[in-house]
DSSP file (Angstrom, degrees, kcal/mol; ACC not computed):
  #  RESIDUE AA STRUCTURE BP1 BP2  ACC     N-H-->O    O-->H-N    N-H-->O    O-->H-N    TCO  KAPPA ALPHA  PHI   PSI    X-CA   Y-CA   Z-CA
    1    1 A X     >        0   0    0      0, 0.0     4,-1.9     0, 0.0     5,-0.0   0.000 360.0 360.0 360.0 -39.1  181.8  -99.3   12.3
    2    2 A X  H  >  +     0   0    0      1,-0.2     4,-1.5     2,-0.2     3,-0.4   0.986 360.0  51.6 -69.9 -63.0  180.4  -98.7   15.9
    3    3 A X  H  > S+     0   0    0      1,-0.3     4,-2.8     2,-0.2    -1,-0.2   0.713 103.0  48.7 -35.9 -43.5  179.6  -95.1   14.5
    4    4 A X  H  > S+     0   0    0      3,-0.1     4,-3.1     2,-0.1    -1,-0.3   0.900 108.9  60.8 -84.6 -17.7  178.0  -95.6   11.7
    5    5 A X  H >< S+     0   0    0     -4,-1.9     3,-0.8    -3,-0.4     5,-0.2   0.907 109.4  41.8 -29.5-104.4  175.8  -98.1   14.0
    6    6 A X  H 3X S+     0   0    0     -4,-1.5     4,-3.4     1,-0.2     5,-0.3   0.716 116.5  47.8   3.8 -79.7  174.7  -95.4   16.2
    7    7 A X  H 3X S+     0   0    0     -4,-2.8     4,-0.9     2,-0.2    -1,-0.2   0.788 111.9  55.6 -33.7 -59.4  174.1  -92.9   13.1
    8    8 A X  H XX S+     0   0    0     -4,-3.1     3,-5.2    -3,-0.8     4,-0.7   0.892 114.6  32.6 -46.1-128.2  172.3  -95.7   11.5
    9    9 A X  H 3> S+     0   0    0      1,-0.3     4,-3.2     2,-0.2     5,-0.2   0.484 107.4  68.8  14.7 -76.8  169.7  -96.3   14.3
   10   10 A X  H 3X S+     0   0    0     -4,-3.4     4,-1.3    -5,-0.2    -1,-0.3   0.779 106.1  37.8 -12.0 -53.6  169.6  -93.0   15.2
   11   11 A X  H <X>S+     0   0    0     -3,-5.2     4,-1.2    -4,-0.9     5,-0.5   0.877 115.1  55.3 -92.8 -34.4  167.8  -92.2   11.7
   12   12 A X  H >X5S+     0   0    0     -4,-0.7     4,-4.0     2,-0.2     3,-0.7   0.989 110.0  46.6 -50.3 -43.5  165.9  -95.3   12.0
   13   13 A X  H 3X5S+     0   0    0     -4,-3.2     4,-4.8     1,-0.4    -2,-0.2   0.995 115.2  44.4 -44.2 -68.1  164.6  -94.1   15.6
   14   14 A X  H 3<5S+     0   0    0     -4,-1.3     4,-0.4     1,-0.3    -1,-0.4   0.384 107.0  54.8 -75.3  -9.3  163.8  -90.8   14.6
   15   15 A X  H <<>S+     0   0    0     -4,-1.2     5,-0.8    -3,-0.7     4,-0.4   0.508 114.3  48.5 -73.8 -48.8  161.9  -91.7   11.1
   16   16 A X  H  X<S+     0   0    0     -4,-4.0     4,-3.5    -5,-0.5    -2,-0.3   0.996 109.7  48.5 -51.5 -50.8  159.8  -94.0   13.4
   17   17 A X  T  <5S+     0   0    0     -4,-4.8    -1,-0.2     2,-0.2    -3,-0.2   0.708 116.6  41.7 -47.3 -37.4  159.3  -91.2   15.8
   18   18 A X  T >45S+     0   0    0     -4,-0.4     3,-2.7     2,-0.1    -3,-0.1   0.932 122.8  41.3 -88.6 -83.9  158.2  -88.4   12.7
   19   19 A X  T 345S+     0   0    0     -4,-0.4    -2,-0.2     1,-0.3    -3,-0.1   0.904 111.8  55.1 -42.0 -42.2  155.9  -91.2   10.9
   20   20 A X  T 3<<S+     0   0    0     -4,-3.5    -1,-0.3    -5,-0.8     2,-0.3   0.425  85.4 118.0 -67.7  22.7  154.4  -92.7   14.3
   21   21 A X    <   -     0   0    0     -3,-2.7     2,-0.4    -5,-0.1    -3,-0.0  -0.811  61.9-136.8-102.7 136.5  153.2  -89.3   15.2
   22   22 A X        -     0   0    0     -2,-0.3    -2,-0.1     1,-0.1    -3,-0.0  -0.947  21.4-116.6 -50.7 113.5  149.5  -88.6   15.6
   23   23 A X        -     0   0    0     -2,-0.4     2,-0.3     1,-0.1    -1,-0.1   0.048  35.1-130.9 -38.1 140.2  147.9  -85.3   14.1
   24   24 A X        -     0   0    0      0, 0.0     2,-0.1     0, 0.0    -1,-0.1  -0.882  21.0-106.7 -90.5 138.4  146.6  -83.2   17.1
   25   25 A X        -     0   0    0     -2,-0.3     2,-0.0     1,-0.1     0, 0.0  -0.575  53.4-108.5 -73.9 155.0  143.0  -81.8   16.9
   26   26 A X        -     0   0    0      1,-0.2    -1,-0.1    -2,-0.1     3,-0.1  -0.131  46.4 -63.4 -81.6 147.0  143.7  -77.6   16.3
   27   27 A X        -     0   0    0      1,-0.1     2,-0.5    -2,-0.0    -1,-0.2   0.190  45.4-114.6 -18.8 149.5  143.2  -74.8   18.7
   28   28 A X        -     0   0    0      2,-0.0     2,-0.5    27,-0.0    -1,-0.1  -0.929  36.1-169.0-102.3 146.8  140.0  -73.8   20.1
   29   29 A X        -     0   0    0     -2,-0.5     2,-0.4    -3,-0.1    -3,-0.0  -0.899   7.2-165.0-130.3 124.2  139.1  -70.5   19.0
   30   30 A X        -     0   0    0     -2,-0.5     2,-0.4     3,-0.0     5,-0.1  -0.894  19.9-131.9-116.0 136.5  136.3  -68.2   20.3
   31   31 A X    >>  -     0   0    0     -2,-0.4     3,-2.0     1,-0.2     4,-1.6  -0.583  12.5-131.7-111.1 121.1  135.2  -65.5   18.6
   32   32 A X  H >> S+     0   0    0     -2,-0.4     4,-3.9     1,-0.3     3,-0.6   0.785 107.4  48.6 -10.3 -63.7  134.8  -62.0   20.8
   33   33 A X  H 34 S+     0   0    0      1,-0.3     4,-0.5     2,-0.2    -1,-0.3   0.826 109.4  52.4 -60.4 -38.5  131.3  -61.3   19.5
   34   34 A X  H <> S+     0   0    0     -3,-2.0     4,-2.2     2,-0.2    -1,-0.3   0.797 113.3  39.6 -63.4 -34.3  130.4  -64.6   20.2
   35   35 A X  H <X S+     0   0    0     -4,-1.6     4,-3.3    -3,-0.6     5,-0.2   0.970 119.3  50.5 -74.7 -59.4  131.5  -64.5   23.8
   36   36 A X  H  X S+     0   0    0     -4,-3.9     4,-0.7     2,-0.2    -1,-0.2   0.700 110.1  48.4  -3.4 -48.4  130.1  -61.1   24.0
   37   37 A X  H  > S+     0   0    0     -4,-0.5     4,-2.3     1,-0.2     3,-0.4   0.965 114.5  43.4 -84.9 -48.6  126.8  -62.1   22.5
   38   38 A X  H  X S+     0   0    0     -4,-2.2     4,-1.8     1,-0.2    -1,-0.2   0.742 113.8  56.8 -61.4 -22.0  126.4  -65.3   25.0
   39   39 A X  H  X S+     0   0    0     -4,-3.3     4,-0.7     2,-0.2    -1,-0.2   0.864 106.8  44.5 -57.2 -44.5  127.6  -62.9   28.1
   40   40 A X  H  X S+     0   0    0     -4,-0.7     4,-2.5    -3,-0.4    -2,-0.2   0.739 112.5  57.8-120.8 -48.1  124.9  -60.1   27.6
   41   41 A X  H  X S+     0   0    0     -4,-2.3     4,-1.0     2,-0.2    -2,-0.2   0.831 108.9  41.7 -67.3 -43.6  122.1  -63.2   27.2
   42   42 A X  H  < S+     0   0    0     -4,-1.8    -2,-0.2     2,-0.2     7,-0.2   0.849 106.8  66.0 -92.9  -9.9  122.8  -64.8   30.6
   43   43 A X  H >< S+     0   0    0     -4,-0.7     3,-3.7    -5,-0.2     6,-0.3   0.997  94.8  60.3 -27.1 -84.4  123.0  -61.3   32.1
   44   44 A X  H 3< S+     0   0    0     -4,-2.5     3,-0.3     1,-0.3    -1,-0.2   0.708 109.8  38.2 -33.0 -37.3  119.4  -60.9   31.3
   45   45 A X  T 3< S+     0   0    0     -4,-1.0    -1,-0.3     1,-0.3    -2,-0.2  -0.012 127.6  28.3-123.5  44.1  118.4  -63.5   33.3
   46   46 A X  S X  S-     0   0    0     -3,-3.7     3,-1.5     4,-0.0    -1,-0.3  -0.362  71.3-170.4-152.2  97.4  120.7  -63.3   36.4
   47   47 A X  T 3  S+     0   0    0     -3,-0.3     3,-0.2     1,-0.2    -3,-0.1   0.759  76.1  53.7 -61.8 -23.2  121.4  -59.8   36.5
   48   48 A X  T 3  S+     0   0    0      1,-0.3    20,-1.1    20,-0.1    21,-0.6   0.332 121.8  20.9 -98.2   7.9  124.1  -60.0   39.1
   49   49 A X    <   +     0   0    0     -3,-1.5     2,-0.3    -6,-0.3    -1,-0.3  -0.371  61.9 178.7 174.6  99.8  126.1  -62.4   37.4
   50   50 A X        -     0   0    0     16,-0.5    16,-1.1    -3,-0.2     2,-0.5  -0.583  18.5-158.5-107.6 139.3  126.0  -63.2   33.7
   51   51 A X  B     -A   65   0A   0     -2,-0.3     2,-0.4   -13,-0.2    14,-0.2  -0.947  18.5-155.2-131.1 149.5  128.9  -66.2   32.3
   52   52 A X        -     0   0    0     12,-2.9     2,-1.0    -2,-0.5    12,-0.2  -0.873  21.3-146.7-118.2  94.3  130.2  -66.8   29.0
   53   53 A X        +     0   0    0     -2,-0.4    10,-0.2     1,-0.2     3,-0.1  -0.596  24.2 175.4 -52.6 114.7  131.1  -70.7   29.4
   54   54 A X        -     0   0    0      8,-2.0     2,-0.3    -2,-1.0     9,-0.2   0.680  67.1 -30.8  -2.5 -62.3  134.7  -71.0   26.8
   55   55 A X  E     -B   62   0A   0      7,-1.2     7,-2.9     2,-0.0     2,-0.4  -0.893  50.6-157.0-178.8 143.3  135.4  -74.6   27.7
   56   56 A X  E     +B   61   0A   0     -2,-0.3     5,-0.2     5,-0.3     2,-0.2  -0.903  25.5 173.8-132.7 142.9  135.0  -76.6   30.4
   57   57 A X        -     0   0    0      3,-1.2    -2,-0.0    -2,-0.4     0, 0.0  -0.505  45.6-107.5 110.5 150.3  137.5  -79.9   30.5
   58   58 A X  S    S+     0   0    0     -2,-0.2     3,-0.1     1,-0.1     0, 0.0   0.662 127.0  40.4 -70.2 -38.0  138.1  -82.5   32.9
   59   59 A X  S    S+     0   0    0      1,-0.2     2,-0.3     0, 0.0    -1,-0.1   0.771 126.2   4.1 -78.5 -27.1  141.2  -80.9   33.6
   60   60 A X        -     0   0    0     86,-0.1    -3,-1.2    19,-0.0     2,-0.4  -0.978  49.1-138.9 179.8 159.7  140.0  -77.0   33.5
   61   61 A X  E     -BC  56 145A   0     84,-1.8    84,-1.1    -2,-0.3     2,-0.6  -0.984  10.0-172.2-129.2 110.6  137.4  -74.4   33.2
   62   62 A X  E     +BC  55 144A   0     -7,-2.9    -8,-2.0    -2,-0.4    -7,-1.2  -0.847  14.4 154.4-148.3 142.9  137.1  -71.2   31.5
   63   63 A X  E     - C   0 143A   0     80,-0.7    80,-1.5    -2,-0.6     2,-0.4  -0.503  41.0-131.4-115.6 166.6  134.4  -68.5   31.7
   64   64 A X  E     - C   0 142A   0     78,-0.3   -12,-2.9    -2,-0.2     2,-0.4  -0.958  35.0-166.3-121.7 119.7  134.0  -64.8   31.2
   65   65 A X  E     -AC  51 141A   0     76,-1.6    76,-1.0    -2,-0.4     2,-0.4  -0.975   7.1-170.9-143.0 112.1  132.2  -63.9   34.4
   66   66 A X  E     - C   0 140A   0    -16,-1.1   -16,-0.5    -2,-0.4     2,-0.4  -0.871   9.6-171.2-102.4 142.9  130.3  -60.0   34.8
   67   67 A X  E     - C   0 139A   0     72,-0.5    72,-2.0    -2,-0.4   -18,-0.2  -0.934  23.1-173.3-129.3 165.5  129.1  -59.3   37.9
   68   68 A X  S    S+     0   0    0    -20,-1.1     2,-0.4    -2,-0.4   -20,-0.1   0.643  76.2  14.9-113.7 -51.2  126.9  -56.3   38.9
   69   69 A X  S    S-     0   0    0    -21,-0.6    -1,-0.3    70,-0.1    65,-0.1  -0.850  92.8 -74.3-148.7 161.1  126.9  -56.7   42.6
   70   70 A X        -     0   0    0     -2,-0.4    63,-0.2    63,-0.2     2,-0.1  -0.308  37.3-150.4 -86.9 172.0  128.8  -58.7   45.3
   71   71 A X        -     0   0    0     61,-0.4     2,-0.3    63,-0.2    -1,-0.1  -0.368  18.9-102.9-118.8 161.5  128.7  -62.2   46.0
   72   72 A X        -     0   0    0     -2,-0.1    35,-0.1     1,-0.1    60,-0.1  -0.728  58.2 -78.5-108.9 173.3  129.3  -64.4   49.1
   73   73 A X        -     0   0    0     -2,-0.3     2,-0.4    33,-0.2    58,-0.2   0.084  41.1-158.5 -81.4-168.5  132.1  -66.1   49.4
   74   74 A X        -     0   0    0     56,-1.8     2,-0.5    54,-0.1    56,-0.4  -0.986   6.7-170.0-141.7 122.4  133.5  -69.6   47.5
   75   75 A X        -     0   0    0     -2,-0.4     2,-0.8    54,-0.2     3,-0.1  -0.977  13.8-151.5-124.2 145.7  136.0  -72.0   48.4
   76   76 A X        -     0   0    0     -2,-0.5    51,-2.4    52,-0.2    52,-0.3  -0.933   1.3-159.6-105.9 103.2  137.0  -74.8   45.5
   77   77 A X  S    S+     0   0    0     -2,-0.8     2,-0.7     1,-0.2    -1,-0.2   0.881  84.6  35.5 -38.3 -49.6  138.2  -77.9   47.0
   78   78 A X  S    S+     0   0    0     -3,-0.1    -1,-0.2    48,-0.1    68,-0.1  -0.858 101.7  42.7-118.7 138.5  139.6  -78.6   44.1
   79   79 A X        -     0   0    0     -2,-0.7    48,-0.6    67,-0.2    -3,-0.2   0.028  56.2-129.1 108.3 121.4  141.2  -76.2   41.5
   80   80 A X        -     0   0    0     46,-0.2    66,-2.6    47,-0.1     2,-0.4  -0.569  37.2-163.2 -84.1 153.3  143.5  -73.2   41.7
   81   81 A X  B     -D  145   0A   0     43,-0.5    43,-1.8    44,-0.2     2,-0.5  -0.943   9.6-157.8-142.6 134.5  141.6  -70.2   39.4
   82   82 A X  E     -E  123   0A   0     62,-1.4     2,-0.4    -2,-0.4    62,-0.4  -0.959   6.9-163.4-103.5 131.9  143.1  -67.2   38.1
   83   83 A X  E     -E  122   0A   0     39,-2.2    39,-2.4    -2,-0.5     2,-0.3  -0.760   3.7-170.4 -83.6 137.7  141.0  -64.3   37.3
   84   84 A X  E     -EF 121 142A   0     58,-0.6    58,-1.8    -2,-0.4     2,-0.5  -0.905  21.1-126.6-138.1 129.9  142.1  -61.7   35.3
   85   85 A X  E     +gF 118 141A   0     35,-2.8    34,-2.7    32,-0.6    56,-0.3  -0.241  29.1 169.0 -89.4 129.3  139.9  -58.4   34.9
   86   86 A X        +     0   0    0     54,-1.0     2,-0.2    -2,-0.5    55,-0.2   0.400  66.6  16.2-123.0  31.7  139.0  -57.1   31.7
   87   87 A X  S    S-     0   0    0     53,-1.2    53,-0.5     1,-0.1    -1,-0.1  -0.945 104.3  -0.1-168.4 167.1  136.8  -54.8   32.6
   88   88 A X        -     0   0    0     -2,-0.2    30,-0.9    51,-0.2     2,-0.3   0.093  67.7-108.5  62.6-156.8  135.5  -52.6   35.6
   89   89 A X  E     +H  117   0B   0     49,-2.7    47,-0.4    47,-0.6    49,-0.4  -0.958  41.1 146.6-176.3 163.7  136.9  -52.8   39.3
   90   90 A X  E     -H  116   0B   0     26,-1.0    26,-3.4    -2,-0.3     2,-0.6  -0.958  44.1 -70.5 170.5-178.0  135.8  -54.1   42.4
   91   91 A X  E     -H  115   0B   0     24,-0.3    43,-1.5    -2,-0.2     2,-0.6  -0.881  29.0-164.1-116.4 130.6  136.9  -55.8   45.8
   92   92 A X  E     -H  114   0B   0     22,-1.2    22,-1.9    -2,-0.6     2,-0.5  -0.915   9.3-153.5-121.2 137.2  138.1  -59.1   46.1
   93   93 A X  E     -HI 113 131B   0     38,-2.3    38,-1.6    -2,-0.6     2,-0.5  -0.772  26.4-179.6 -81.6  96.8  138.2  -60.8   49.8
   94   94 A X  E     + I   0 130B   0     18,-2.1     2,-0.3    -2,-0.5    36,-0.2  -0.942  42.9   0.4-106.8 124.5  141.3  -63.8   49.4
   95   95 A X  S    S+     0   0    0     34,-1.8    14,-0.2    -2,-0.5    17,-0.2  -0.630  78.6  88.9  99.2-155.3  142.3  -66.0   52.3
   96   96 A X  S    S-     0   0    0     -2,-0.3    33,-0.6    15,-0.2    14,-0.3   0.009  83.0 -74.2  14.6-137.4  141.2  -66.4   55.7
   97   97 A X  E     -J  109   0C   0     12,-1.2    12,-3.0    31,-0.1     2,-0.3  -0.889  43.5-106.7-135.1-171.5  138.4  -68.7   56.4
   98   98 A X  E     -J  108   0C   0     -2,-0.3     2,-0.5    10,-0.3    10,-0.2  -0.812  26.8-149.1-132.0 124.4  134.7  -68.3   55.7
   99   99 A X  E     -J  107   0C   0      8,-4.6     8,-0.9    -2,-0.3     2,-0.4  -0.851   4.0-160.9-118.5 131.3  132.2  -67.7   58.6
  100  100 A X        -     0   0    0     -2,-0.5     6,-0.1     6,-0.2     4,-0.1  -0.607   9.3-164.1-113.0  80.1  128.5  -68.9   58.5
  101  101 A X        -     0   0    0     -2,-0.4     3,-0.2     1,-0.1     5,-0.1   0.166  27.4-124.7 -43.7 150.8  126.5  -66.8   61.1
  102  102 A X  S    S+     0   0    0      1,-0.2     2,-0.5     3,-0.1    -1,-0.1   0.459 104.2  32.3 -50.0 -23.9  123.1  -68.7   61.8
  103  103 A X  S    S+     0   0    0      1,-0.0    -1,-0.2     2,-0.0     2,-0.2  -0.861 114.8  41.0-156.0 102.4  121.4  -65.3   60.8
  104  104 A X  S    S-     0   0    0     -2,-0.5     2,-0.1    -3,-0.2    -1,-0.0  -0.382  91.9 -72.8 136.0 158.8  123.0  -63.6   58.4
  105  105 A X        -     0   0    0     -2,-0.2    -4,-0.1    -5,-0.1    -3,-0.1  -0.661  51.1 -96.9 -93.0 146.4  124.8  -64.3   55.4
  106  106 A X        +     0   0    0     -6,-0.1     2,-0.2    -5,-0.1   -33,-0.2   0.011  45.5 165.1 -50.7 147.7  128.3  -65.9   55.1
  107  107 A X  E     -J   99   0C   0     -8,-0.9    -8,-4.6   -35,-0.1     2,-0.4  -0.937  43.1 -93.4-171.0 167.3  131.7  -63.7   54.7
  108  108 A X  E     -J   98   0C   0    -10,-0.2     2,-0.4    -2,-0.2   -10,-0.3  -0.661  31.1-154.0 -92.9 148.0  135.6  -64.3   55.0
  109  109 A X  E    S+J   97   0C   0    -12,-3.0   -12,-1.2    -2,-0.4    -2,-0.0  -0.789  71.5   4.3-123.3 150.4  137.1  -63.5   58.8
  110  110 A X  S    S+     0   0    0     -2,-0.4     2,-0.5   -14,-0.3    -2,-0.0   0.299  90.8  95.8  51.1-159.8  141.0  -62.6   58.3
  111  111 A X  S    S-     0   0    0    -15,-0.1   -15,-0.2   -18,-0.1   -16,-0.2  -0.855  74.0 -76.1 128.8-144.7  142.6  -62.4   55.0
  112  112 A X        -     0   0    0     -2,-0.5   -18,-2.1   -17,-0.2     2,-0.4  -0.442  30.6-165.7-152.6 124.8  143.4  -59.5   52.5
  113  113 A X  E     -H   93   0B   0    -20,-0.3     2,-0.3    -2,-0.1   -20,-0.2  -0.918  13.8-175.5 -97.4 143.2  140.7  -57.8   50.1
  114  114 A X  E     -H   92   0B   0    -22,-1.9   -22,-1.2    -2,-0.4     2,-0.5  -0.809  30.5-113.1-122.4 164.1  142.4  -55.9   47.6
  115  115 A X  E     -H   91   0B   0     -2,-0.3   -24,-0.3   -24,-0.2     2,-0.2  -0.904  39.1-151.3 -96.5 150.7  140.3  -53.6   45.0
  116  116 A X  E     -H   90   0B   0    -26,-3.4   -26,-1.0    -2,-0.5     2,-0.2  -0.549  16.9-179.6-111.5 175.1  140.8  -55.2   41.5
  117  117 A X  E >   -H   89   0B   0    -28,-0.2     3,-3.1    -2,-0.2   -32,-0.6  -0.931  40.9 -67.4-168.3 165.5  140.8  -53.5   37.8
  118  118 A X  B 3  S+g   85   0A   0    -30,-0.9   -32,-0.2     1,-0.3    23,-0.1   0.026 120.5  26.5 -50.1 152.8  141.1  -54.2   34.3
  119  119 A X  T 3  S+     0   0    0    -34,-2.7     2,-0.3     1,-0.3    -1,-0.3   0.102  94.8 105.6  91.4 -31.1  144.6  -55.3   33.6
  120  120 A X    <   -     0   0    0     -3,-3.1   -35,-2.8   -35,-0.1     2,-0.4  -0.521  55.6-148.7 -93.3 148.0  145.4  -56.7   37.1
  121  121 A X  E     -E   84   0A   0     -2,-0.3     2,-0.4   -37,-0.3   -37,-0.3  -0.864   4.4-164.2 -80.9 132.5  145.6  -61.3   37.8
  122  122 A X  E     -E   83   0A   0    -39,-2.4   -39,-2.2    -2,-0.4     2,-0.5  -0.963   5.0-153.9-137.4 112.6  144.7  -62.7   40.8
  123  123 A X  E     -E   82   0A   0     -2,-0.4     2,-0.7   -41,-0.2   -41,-0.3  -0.812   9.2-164.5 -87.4 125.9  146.0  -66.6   41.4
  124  124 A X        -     0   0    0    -43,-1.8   -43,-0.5    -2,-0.5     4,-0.2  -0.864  15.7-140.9 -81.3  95.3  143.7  -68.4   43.9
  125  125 A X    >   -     0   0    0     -2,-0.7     3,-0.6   -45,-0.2   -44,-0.2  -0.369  38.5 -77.0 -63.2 179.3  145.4  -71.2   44.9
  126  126 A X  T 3  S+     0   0    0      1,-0.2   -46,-0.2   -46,-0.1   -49,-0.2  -0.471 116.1  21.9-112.5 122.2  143.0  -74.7   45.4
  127  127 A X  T 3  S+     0   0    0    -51,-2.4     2,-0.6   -48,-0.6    -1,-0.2   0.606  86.3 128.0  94.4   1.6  141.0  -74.2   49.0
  128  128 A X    <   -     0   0    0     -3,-0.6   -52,-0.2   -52,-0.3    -1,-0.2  -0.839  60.5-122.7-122.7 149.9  141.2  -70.9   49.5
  129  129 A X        -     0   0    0     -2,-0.6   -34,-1.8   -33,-0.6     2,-0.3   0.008  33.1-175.5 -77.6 177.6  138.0  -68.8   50.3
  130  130 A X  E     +I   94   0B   0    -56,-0.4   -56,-1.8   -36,-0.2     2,-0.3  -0.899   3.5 179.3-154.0 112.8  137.5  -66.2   47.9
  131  131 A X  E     -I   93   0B   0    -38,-1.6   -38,-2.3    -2,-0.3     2,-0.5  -0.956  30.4-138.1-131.0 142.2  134.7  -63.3   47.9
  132  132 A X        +     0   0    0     -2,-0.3   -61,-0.4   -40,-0.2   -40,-0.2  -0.626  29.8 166.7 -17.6  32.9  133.6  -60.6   46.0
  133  133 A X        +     0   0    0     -2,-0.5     2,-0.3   -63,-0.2   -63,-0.2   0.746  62.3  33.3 -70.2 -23.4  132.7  -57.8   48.6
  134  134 A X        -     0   0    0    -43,-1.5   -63,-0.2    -3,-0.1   -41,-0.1  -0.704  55.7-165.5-121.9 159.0  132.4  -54.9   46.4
  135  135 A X        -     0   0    0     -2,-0.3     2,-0.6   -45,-0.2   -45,-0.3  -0.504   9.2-154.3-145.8  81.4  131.3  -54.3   43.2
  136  136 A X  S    S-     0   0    0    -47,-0.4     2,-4.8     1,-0.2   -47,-0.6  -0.460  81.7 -57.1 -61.8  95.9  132.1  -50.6   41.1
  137  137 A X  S    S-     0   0    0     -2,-0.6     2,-0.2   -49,-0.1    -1,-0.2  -0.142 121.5 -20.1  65.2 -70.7  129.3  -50.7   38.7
  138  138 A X        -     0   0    0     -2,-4.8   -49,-2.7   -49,-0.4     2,-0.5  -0.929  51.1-149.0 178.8 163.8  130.5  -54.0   37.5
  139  139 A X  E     -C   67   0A   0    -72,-2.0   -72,-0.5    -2,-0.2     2,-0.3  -0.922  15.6-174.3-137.1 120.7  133.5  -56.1   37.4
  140  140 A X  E     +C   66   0A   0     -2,-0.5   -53,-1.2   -53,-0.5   -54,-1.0  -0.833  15.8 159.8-118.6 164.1  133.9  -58.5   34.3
  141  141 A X  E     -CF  65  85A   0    -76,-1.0   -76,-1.6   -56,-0.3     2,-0.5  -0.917  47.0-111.1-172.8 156.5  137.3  -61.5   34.1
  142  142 A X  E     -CF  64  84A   0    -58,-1.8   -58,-0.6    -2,-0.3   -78,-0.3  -0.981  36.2-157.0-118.4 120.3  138.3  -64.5   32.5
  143  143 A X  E     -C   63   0A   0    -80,-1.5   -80,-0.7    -2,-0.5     2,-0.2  -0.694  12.9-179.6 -97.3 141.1  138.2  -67.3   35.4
  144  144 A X  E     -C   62   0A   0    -62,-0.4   -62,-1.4   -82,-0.2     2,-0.5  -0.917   5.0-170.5-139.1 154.7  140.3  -70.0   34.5
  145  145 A X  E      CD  61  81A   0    -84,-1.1   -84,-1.8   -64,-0.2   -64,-0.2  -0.951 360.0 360.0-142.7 162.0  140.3  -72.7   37.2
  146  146 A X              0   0    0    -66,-2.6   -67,-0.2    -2,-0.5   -65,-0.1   0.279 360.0 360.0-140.3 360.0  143.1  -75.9   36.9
C-alpha cells in the first residue's frame, strides 16, 4: 500500500513538474558576417580599436574587440573577462598594479606580459590590471566579462 503511495505521488509530482514548466526564450545567434560587418564599421571611426557589441546582460558582456595599436592599461572592479584570440598576436601585460606617472601615460609595474595569438585564452580574474603593450599588426578576441 505504502508503495504504491510513493509511486502514486511520485507521478503526480512529476506531471506537475513537466506541465508547470515555462518555455525558455531560444539561443541567441549571431551571424559571422554580421559581426564582421559591424567590426570593420567601428574600425573606421576609431582606428585603434574597433568592437562588435554580441550582447551585453546584467550579468555579462561579449564583444569582438580589433585593435591596431596598444592600449593603457584597465582594471574591472567588477567582472572576471576571458579573451580568447581569433586573430593576430600581440602582448598582453596581466597582474601587478597600475602606475600613474604625473607626466606620462599609465602602465602596469610587476606582473607577467605574455605575447598572445590566435587560438590561445587568457582568464582575467575581477581586479586585476590588464594592458595591451604590443600590438603585431593587429590583435582581434572575443572578451567575455562575468
Amino acid at each position: 500500500m505504502l508503495k504504491k503511495l510513493v509511486i502514486g505521488l511520485s507521478l503526480v509530482s512529476l506531471a506537475t513538474f513537466v506541465i508547470g514548466q515555462t518555455a525558455l526564450p531560444p539561443a541567441l545567434y549571431v551571424r559571422a558576417t554580421d559581426m564582421a560587418t559591424v567590426l570593420e564599421a567601428s574600425t573606421e571611426e576609431r582606428q585603434s580599436m574597433g568592437v562588435s557589441n554580441i550582447s551585453n546582460g546584467d550579468d555579462y558582456r561579449i564583444n569582438v574587440i580589433h585593435r591596431t595599436v596598444a592600449a593603457g592599461p584597465i582594471v574591472h572592479d567588477v567582472g572576471t573577462e576571458l579573451h580568447f584570440i581569433t586573430g593576430g598576436a600581440g602582448t598582453l601585460h596581466t597582474g601587478g598594479y597600475v602606475v600613474r606617472p604625473e607626466n606620462g601615460p599609465a602602465y602596469i609595474e610587476a606582473g607577467l606580459a605574455r605575447r598572445v595569438s590566435e587560438g590561445d585564452a587568457i582568464l582575467i580574474p575581477e581586479g586585476t590590471p590588464h594592458q595591451y603593450t604590443a600590438v603585431e599588426g593587429s590583435v582581434t578576441y572575443l572578451e567575455v566579462r562575468f
